[in-house]
N, C-alpha and C positions, 0 to 999 in steps of 0.2 A: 709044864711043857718045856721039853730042852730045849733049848739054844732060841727060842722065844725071847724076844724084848718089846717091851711095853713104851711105846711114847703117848702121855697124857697131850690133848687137843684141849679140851676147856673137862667141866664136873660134865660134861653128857658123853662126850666119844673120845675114844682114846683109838691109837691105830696100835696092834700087834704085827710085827712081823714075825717069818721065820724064814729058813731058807728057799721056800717055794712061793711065797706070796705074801700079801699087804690085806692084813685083815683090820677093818671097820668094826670097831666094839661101840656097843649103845649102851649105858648102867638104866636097870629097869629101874620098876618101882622101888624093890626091894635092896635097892643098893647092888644089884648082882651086875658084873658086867657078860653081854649077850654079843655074839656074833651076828652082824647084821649083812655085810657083804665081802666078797672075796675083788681081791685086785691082783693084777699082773706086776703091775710100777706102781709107787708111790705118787705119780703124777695122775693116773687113772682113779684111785683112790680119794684123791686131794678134791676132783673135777665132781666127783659122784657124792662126795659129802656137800660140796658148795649147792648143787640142784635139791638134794636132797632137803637142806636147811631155807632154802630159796622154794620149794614146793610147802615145805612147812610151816613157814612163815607168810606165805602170800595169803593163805588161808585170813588170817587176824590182819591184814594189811586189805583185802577186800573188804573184811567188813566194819574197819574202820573208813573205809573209802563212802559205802553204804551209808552209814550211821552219817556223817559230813554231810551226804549231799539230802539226807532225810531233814539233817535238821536247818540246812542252807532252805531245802524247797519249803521248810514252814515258814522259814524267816521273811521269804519273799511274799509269801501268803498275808503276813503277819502286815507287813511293809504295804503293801499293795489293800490290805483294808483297812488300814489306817488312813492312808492319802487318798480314799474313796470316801472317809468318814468325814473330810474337812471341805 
């Protein structure tokens, strides 16, 4: 692509610009890198990756929240029939 430049963000997304917009690259499975969103500015781009990583993440951040309070409510179970047993 002409007059295309590639800035690497970390191994998952890289931003390409060209003279019209701020495009959001994703590297799939296969090693390919994918068009994921179109940006006006570089600062709209910047905003939509951080929610993006931020909705991605909360996911495994819930259910480590989950798993915690699973194994907090046995503990207390555990604790609570213990000092019932004495």
């Amino acid at each position: 692509m002409a007059g295309a430049k590639f800035h690497q963000i970390n191994d998952t997304y890289r931003v390409r610009t060209d003279p019209y917009c701020f495009l959001l690259e994703r590297r799939n499975a296969k090693g390919a890198w994918v068009d994921i969103t179109y940006h006006p500015t570089i600062e709209v781009l910047l905003e939509a990756l951080l929610e993006r990583e931020i909705k991605e993440n909360l996911g495994g951040l819930q259910k480590m929240l989950e798993i915690k309070n699973e194994v907090m409510a046995n503990f207390h179970q555990f604790v609570h029939a213990e000092r019932a047993e004495k």
